[in-house]
Kinemage of the C-alpha trace (Angstrom):
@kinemage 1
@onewidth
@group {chain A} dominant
@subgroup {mainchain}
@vectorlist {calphas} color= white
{ca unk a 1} P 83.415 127.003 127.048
{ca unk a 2} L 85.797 126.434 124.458
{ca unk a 3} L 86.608 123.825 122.485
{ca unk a 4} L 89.785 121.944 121.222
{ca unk a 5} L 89.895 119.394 118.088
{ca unk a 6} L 91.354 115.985 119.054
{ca unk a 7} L 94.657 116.064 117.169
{ca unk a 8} L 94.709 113.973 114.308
{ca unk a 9} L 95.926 110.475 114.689
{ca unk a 10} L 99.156 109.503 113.053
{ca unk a 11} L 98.736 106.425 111.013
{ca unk a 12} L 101.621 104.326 109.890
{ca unk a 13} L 101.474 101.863 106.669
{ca unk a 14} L 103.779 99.607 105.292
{ca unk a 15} L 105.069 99.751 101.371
{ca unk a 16} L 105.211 96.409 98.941
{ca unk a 17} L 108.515 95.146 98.752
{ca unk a 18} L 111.324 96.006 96.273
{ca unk a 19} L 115.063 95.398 95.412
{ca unk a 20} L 117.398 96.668 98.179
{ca unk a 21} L 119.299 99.220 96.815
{ca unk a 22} L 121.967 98.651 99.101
{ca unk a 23} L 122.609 94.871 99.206
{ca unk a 24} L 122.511 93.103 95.852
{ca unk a 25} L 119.651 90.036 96.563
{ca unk a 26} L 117.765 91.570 99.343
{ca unk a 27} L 114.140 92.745 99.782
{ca unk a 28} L 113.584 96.171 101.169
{ca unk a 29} L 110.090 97.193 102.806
{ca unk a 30} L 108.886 100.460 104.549
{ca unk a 31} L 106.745 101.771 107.546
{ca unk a 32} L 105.768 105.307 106.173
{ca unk a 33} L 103.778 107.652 108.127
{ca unk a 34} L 102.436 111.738 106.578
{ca unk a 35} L 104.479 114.486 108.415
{ca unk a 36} L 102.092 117.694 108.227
{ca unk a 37} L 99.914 120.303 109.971
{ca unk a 38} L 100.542 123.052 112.587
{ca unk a 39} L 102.710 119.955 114.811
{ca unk a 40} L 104.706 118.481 111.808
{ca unk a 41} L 108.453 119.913 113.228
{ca unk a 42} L 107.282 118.287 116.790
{ca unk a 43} L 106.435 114.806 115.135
{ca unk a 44} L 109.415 114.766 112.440
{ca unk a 45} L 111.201 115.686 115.539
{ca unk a 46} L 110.257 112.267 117.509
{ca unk a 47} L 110.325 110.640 114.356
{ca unk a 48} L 114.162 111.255 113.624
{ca unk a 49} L 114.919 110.447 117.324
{ca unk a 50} L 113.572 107.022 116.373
{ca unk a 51} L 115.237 106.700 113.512
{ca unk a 52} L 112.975 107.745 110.469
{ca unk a 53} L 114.019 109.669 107.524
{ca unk a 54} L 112.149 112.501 105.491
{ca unk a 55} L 110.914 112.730 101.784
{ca unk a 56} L 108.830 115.450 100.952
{ca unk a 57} L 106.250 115.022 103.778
{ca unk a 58} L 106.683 111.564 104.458
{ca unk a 59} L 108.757 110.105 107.407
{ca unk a 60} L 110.069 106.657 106.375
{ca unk a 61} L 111.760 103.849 108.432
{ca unk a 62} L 112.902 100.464 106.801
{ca unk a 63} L 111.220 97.135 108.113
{ca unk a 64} L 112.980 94.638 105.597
{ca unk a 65} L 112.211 90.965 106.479
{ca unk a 66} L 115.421 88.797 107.897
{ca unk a 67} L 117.761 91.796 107.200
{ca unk a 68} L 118.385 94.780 109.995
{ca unk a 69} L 121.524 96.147 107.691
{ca unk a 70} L 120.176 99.756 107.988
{ca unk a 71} L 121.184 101.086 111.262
{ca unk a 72} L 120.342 104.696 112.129
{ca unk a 73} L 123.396 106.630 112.612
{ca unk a 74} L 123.676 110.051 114.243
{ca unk a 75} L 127.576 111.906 114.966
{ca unk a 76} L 127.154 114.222 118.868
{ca unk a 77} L 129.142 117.420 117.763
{ca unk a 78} L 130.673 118.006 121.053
{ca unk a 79} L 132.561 114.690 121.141
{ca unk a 80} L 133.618 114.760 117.475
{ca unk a 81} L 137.505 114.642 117.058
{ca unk a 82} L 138.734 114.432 113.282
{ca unk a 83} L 141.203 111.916 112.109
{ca unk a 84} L 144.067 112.432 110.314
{ca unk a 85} L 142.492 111.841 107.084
{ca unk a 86} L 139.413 114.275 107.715
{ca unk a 87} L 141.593 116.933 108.469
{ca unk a 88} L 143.525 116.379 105.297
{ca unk a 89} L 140.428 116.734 103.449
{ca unk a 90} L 138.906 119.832 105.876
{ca unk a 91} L 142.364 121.683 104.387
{ca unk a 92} L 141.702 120.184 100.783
{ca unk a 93} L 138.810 122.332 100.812
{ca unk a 94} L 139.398 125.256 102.807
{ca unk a 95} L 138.705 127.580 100.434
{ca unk a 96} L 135.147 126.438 99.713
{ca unk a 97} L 132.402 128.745 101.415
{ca unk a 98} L 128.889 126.881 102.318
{ca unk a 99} L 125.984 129.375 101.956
{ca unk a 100} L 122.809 128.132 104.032
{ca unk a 101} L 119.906 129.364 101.605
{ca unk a 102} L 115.964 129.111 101.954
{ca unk a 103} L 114.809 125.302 100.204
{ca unk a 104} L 114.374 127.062 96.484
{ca unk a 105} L 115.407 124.882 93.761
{ca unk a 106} L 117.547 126.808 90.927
{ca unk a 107} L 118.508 125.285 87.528
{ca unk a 108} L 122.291 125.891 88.514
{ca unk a 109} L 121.618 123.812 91.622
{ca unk a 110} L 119.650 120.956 89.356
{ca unk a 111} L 121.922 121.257 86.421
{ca unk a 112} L 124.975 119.813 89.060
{ca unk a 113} L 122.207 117.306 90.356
{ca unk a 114} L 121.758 116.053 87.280
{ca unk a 115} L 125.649 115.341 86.908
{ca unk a 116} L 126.061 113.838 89.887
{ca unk a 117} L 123.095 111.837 89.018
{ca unk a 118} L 124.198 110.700 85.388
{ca unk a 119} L 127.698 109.616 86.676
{ca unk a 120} L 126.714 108.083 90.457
{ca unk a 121} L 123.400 106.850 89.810
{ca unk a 122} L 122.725 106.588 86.101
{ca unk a 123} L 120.836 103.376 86.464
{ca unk a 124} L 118.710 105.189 89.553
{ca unk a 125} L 115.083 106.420 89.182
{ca unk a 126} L 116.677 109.627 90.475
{ca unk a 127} L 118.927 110.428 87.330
{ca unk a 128} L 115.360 110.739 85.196
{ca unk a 129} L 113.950 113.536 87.403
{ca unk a 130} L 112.964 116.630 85.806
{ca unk a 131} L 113.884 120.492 87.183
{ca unk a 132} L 109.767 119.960 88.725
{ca unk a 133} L 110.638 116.440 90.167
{ca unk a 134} L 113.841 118.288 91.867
{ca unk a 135} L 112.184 121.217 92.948
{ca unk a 136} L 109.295 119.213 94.860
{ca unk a 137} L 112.355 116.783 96.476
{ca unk a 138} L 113.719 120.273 97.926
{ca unk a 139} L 110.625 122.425 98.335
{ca unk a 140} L 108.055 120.327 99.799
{ca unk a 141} L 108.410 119.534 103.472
{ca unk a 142} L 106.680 120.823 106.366
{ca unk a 143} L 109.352 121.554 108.599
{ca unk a 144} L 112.389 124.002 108.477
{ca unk a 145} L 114.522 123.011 105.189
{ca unk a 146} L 117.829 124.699 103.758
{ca unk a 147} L 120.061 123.591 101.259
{ca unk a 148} L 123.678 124.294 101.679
{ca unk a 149} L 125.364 125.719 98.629
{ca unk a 150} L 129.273 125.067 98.634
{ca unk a 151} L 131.031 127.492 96.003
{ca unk a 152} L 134.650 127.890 95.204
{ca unk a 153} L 135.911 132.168 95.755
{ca unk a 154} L 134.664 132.545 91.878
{ca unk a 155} L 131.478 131.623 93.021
{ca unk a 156} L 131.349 128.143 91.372
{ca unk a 157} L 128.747 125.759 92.698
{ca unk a 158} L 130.316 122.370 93.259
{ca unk a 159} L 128.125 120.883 95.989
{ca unk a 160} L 124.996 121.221 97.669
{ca unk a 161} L 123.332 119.341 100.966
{ca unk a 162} L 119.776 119.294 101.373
{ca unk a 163} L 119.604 119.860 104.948
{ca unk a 164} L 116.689 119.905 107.919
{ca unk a 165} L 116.738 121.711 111.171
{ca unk a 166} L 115.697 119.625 114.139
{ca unk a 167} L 115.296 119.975 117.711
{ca unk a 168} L 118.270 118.958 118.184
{ca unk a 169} L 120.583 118.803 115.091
{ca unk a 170} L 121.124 118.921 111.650
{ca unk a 171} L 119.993 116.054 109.474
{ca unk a 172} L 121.727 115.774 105.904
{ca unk a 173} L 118.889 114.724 104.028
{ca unk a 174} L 120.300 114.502 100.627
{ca unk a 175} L 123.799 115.721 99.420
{ca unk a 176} L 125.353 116.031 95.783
{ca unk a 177} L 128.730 117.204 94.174
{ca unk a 178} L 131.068 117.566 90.690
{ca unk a 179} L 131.590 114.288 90.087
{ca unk a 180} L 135.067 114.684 88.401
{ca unk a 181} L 136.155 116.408 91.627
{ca unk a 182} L 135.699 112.766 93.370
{ca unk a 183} L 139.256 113.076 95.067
{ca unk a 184} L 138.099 116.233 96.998
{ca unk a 185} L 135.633 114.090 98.892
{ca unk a 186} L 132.920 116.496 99.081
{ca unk a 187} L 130.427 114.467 100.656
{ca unk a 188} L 132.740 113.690 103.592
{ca unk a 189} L 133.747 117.591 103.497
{ca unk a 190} L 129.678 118.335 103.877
{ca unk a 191} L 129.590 116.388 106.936
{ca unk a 192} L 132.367 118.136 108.295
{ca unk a 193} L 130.901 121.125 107.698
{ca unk a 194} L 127.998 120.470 109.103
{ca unk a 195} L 129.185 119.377 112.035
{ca unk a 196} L 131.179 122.355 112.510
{ca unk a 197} L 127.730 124.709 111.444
{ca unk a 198} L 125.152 122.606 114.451
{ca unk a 199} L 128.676 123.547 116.577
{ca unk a 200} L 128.071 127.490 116.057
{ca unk a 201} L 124.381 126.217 116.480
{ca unk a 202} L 124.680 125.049 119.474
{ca unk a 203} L 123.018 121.890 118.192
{ca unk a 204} L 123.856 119.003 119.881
{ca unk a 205} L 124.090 115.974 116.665
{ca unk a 206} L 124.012 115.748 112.981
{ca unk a 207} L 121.925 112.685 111.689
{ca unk a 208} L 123.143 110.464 108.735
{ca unk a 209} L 120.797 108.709 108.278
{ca unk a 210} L 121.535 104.817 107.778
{ca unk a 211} L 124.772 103.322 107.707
{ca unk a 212} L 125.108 99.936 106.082
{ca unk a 213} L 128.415 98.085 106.730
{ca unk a 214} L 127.635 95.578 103.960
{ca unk a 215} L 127.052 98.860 101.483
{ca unk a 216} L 130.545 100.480 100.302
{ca unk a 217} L 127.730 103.046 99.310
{ca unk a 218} L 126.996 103.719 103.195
{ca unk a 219} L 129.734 102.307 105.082
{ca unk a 220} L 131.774 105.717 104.917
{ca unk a 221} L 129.514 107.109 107.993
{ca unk a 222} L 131.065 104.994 110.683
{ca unk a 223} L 134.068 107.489 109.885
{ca unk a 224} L 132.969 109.774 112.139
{ca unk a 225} L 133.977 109.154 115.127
{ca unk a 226} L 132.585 108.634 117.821
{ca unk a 227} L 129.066 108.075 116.708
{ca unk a 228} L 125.932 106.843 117.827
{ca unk a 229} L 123.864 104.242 116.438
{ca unk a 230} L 119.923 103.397 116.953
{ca unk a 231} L 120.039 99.939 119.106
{ca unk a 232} L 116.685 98.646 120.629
{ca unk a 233} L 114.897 101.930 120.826
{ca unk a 234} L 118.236 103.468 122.575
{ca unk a 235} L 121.076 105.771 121.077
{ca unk a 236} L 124.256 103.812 121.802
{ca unk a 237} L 128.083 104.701 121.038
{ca unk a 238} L 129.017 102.920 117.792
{ca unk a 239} L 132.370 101.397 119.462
{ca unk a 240} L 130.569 99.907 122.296
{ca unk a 241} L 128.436 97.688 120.201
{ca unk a 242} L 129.754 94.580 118.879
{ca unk a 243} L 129.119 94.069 115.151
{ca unk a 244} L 127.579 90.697 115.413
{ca unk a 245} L 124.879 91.523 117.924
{ca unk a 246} L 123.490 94.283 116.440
{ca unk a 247} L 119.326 93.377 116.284
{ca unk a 248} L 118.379 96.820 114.935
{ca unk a 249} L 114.911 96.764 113.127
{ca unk a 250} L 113.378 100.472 112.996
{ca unk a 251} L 111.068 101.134 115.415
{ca unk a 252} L 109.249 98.223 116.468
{ca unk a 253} L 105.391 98.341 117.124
{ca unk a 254} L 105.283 99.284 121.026
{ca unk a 255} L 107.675 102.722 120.055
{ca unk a 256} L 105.594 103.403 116.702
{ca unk a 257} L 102.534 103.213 119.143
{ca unk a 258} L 104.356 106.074 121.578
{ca unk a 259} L 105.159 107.938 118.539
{ca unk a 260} L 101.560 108.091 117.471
{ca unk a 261} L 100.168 109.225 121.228
């Protein structure tokens, strides 16, 4: 007779509250759950489909009291049509080649972190990380990882995109660029680019993330059109949900407790 371990149970816990870093006054809290073993890329899987985010090996969802300004976003490659102005910046940047490379930090890839850092986020926690602090952000996770190097013909790193492989799409995790090239629009570029990479994929949606109307930080996503947001435990086209109605927490309890069985 042979016999098979229970699987592990997946338990969930909730952080201490801190300042929103999105919305100036607000409280932000967190359900976190550990994404590991032999079924992490199954779990992170369900996890992004019910709109989590990765760190390392921890799946993350906010839970902020009184405020649902975080709304998963995801864009379905097949329906994407560029705008006018996306196009103008997919030809600003022809010329830029995106390398998908193993998740390996290199000191050129830090050295233009730490740029973008000092001149987006010099007041973040994130502009005082050392090469190790960078090189755990891109090297530990349990599921399939790349970052996407974008160099100019001389071979010139000017942007990068820490990116995961799901089940079904892309999800830019964390993305960084030359801050002096601003104009170029490089994050908005990545996007495209990724889009057009889960297209040769045959991947089905890239995820954002969140998208926070209230955040000029975040508010760029709903760009990218159309897209789908997280509503009530259901994937819903962003145009046919009025902006006022939206009652978006994360996962509540009853679809954490499907996650987990």
């Amino acid at each position: 007779m042979s016999y098979k371990s229970p699987r592990r149970p997946q338990f969930f816990y909730t952080t201490a509250p801190l300042p929103c870093p999105y919305v100036a006054g607000r409280t932000e809290r967190k359900v976190v759950t550990e994404v590991s073993g032999h079924d992490a890329e199954a779990m992170h899987d369900k996890l992004s489909r019910a709109g989590f985010r990765r760190s390392h090996n921890i799946a993350y969802a906010p839970v902020c009291p009184g405020c649902n300004s975080c709304i998963p976003i995801r864009i379905p490659v097949a329906d994407f049509q560029p705008d006018r102005t996306l196009r103008r910046i997919a030809k600003a940047n022809a010329e830029l080649i995106g390398y998908d490379t193993p998740a390996r930090a290199t000191a050129e890839q830090y050295q233009l972190f730490q740029r973008y850092q000092q001149a987006r986020h010099g007041d973040g926690d994130m502009a005082t990380m050392s090469f190790y602090d960078y090189r755990a952000m891109v090297e530990d996770t349990p599921i399939e990882t790349s970052v996407i190097e974008f160099r100019e013909p001389d071979d010139r790193l000017i942007g990068a995109c820490l990116t995961d492989r799901l089940g079904d799409g892309l999800s830019a995790v964390y993305s960084y660029f030359l801050p002096e090239l601003d104009k170029r629009s490089l994050g908005t570029f990545t996007i495209l680019w990724l889009i057009r990479r889960a297209r040769e994929m045959n991947l089905p949606y890239v995820y954002l993330g969140y998208w926070v109307p209230e955040s000029p930080k975040m508010a760029y996503k709903a760009r990218f059109k159309p897209s789908e947001i997280l509503q009530a435990g259901a994937w819903r086209t962003l145009s046919e949900t009025p902006v006022g109605t939206r009652q978006n927490h994360p996962p509540p309890v009853a679809m954490i407790s499907e996650i987990a069985d």
